[in-house]
KOLRO-340799 format. One line per 2 residues: number of its first residue (from 0); for each residue z, x, y of N, C-alpha, C. Coordinates in pm, whole numbers, plus 50000, padded with zeros to 5 digits. Layout:
REM residues N
NUM = Z/X/Y/Z/X/Y/Z/X/Y ~ ...
END
This chain:
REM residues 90
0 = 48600/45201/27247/48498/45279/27316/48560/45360/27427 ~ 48495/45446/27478/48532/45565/27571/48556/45457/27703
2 = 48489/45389/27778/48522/45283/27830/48675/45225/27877 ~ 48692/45178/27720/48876/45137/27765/48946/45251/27753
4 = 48918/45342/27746/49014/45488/27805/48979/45491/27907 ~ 48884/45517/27979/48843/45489/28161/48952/45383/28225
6 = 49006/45289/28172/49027/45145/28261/49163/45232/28294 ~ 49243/45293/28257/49389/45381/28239/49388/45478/28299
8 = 49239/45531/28362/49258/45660/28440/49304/45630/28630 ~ 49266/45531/28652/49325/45467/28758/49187/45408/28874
10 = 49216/45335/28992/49160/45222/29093/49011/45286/29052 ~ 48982/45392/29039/48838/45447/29098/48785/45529/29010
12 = 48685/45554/28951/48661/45646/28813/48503/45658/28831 ~ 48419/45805/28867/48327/45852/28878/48286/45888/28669
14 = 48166/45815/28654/48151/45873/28484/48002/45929/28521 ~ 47928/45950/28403/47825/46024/28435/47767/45951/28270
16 = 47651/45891/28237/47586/45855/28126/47471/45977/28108 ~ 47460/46017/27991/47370/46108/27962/47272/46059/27814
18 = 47117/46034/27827/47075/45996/27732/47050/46045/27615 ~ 46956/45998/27516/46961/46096/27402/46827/46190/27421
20 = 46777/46135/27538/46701/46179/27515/46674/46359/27648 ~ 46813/46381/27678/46835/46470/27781/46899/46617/27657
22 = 46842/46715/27714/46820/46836/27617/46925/46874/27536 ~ 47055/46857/27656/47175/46904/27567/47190/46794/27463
24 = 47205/46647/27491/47166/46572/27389/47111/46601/27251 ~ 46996/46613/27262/46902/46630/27175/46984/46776/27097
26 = 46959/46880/27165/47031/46978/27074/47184/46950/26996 ~ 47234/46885/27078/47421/46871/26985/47388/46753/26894
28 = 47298/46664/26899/47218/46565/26777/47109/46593/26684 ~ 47069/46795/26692/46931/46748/26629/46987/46752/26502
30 = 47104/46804/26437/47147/46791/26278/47205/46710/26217 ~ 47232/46581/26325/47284/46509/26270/47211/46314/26301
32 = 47274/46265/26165/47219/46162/26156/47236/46055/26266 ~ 47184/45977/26333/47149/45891/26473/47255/45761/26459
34 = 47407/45786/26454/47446/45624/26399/47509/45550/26512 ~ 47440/45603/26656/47430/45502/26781/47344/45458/26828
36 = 47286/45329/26702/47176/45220/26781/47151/45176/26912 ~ 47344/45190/26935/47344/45105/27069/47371/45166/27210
38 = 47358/45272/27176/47329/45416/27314/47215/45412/27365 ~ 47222/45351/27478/47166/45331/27560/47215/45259/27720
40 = 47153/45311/27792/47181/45269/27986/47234/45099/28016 ~ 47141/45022/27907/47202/44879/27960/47360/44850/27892
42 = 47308/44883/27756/47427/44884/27689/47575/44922/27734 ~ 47541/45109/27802/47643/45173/27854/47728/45051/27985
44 = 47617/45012/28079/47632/44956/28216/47684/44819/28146 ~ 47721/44719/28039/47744/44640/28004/47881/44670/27961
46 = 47927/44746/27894/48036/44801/27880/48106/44795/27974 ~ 48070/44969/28091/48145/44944/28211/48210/44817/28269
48 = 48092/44711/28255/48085/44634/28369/48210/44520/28297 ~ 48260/44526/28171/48376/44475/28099/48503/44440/28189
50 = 48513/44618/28234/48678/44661/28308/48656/44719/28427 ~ 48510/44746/28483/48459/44773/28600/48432/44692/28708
52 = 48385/44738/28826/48261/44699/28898/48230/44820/28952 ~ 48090/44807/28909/47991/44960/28937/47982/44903/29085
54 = 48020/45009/29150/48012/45037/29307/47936/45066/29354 ~ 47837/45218/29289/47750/45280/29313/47661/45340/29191
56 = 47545/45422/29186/47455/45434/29081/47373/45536/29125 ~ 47327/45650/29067/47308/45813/29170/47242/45853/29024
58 = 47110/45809/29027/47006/45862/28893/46994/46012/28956 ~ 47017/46081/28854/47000/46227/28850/46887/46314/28864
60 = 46759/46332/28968/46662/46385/28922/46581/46356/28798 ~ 46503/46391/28738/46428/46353/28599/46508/46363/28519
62 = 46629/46408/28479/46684/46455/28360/46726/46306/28264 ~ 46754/46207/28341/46742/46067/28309/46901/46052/28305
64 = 46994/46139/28354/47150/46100/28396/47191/46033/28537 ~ 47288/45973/28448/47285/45862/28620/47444/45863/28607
66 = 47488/45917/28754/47630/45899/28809/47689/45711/28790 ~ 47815/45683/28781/47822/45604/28825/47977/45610/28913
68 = 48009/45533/29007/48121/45516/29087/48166/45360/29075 ~ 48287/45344/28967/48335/45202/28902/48480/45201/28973
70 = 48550/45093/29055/48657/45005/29089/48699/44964/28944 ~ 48829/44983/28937/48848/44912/28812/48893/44750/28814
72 = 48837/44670/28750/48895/44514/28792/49012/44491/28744 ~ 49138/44595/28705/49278/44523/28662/49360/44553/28787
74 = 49417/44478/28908/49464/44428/29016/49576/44553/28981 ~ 49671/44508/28817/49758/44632/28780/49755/44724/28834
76 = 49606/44820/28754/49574/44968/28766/49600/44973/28832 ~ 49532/44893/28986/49500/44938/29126/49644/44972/29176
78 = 49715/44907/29163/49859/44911/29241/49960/45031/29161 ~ 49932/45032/29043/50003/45118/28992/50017/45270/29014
80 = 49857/45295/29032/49802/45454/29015/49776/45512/29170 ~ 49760/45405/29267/49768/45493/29413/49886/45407/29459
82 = 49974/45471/29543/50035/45465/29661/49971/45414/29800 ~ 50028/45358/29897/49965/45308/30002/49949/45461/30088
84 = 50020/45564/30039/49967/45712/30138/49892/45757/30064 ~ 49845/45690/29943/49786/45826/29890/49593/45849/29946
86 = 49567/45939/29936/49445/45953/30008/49346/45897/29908 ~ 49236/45854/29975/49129/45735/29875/49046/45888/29845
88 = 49041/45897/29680/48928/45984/29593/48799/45969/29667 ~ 48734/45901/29739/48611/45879/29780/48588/45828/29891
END
């Protein structure tokens, strides 16, 4: 899943979930057949929460997209991908 490519981008990773039921959605799906039962917000946030910890959560206006701001839980990443100068993304 898109997920464990996130855990490799490094300490801190802003994603953005978009439903099916949000326009661009709907248009880049209306020709094709539905073969993600399991698309959906808890699902997505269950995932994350694998190689994450959701930090923060920033629902988007009505459009039904919700920011999220995830720590990654491998101690690794963390040490690997910033430097003690390097400036904190957030």
């Amino acid at each position: 899943m898109f997920v464990q490519t996130l855990k490799d981008c490094g300490r801190r990773v802003v994603v953005e979930f978009v439903p099916k039921t949000d326009p661009m959605s709907r248009l880049l799906l209306a020709n094709r057949k539905d073969i993600f039962a399991d698309y959906d917000r808890p699902s997505f946030e269950a995932a994350l929460s694998r190689h994450f910890v959701i930090r923060r959560v920033a629902e988007l206006c009505e459009s039904g997209r919700v920011l999220y701001l995830c720590e990654n839980r491998s101690p690794a990443i963390s040490r690997s991908v910033e430097s003690p100068s390097s400036p904190s993304p957030l």
